[in-house]
C-alpha positions in Angstrom: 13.3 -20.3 0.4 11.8 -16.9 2.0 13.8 -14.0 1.7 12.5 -10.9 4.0 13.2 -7.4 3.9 11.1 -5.1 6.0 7.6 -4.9 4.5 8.2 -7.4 1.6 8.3 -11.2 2.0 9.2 -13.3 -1.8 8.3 -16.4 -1.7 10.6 -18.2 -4.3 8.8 -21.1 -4.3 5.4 -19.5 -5.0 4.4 -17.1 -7.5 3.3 -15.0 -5.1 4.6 -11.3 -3.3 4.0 -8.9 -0.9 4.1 -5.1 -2.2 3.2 -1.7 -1.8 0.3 0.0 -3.6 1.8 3.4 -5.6 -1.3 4.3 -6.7 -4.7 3.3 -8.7 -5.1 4.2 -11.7 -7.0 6.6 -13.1 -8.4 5.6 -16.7 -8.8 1.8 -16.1 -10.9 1.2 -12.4 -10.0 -2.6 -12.1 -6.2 -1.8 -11.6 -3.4 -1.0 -9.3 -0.2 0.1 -10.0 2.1 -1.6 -7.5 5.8 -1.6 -6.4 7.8 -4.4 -5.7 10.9 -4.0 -3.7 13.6 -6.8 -3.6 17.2 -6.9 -2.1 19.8 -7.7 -4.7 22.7 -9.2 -4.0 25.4 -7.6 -5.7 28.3 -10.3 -5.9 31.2 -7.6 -6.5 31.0 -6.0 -3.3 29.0 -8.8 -1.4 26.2 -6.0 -0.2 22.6 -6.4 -0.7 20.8 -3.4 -2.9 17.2 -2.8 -2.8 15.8 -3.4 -6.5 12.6 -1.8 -7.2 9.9 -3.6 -9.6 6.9 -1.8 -11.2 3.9 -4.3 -12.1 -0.1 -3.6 -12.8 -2.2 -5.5 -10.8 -6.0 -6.5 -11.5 -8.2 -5.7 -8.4 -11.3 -6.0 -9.3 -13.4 -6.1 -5.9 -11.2 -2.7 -5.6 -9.8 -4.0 -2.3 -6.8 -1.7 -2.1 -5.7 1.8 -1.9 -3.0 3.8 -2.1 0.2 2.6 0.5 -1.5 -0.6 1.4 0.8 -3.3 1.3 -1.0 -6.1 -0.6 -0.1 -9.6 -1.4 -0.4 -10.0 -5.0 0.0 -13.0 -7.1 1.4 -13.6 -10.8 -1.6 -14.3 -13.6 -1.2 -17.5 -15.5 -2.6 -16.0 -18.1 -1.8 -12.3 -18.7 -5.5 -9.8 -18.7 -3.8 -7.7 -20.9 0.0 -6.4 -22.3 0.3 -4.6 -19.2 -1.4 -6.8 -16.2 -0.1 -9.6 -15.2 -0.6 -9.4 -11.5 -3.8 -10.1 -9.2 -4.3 -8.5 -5.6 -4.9 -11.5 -3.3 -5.1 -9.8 -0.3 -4.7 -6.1 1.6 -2.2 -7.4 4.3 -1.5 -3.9 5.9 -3.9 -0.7 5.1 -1.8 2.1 4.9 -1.2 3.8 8.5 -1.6 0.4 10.6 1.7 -1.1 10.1 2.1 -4.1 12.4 5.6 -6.2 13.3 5.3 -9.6 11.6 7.6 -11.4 14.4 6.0 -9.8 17.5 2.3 -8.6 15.9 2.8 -5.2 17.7 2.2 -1.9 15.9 4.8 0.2 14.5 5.2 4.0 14.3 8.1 5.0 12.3 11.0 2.4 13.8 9.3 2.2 17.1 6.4 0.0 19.1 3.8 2.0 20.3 3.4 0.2 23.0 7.0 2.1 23.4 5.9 5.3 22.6 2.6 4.9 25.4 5.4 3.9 28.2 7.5 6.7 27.2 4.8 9.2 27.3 3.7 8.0 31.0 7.8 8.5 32.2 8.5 11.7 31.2 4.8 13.1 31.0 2.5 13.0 27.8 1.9 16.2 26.1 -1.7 17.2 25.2 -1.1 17.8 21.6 0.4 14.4 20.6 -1.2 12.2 18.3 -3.6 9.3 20.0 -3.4 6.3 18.1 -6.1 4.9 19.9 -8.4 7.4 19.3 -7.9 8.2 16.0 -10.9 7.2 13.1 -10.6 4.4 10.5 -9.1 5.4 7.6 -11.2 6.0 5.2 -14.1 8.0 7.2 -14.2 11.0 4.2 -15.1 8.8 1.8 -18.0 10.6 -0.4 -17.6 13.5 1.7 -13.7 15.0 1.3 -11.8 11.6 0.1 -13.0 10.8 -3.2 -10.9 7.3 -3.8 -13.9 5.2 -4.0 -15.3 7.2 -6.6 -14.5 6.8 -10.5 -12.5 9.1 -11.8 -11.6 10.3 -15.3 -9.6 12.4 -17.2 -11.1 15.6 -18.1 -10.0 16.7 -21.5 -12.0 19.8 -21.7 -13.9 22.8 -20.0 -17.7 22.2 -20.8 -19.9 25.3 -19.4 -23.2 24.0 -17.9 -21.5 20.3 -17.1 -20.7 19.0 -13.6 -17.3 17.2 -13.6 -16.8 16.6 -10.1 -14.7 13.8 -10.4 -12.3 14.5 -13.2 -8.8 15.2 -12.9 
């Protein structure tokens, strides 16, 4: 049985879930920390709820990022007390958000297809966003965007010592 909502698609048959990246973690470089989102039925008032789940994932090719939705799939065997996740696959990098039934991109709760037809009726203004123009995310890597580097906590000042990379 496949339940969707949105973004997330459980598979109750599998042990395996799409979710949303909340961040990577700083002190351990293998993991994600990852949020799964559910719809609850509450049997009271008959009305679904969205549940949120908070699970570590292992990711050790260092696939995703934060925002990406990512399929992820329960360990067997847990790495550790807190991972007991995998990242299986990036599914959606953050930004590029695609509709499952029709495979067209989303902006918000609209096609852009919708957005480019609009634009030509009433005339397109010169400072909206181009979609099609716009860079791959991830351009500033090593030069502004430091998410593929390894980061640390920095405990203290040291005169002398480059930290560029602690937080």
């Amino acid at each position: 049985m496949a339940m969707e909502t949105g973004r997330i698609t459980t598979r109750n048959t599998d042990r395996t879930c799409s979710a949303t990246v909340l961040s990577k973690l700083v002190n351990r470089s293998h993991q994600a920390g990852i949020c799964i989102t559910k719809m609850e039925l509450d049997v009271n008032l008959l009305m679904y709820f969205k549940k949120n789940t908070h699970v570590y994932a292992h990711d050790p090719d260092k696939k995703c990022k934060s925002g990406d939705v990512v399929l992820i799939e329960e360990l067997s065997q847990k790495l550790s007390k807190e991972v007991t996740h995998r990242v299986v696959e990036v599914v959606y990098p953050m930004g590029d958000v695609v509709d499952p039934l029709t495979q067209k991109k989303v902006v918000m709760s609209e096609f852009r297809d919708d957005i480019v037809e609009k634009n030509k009726l009433y005339g397109e203004n010169e400072n909206a966003f181009d979609y099609e123009k716009a860079p791959q995310r991830g351009r500033f890597e090593g030069k502004r965007d430091f998410t593929d580097k390894e980061t640390y906590k920095k405990f203290h000042e040291i005169p002398g010592v480059s930290q560029p990379y602690g937080i």
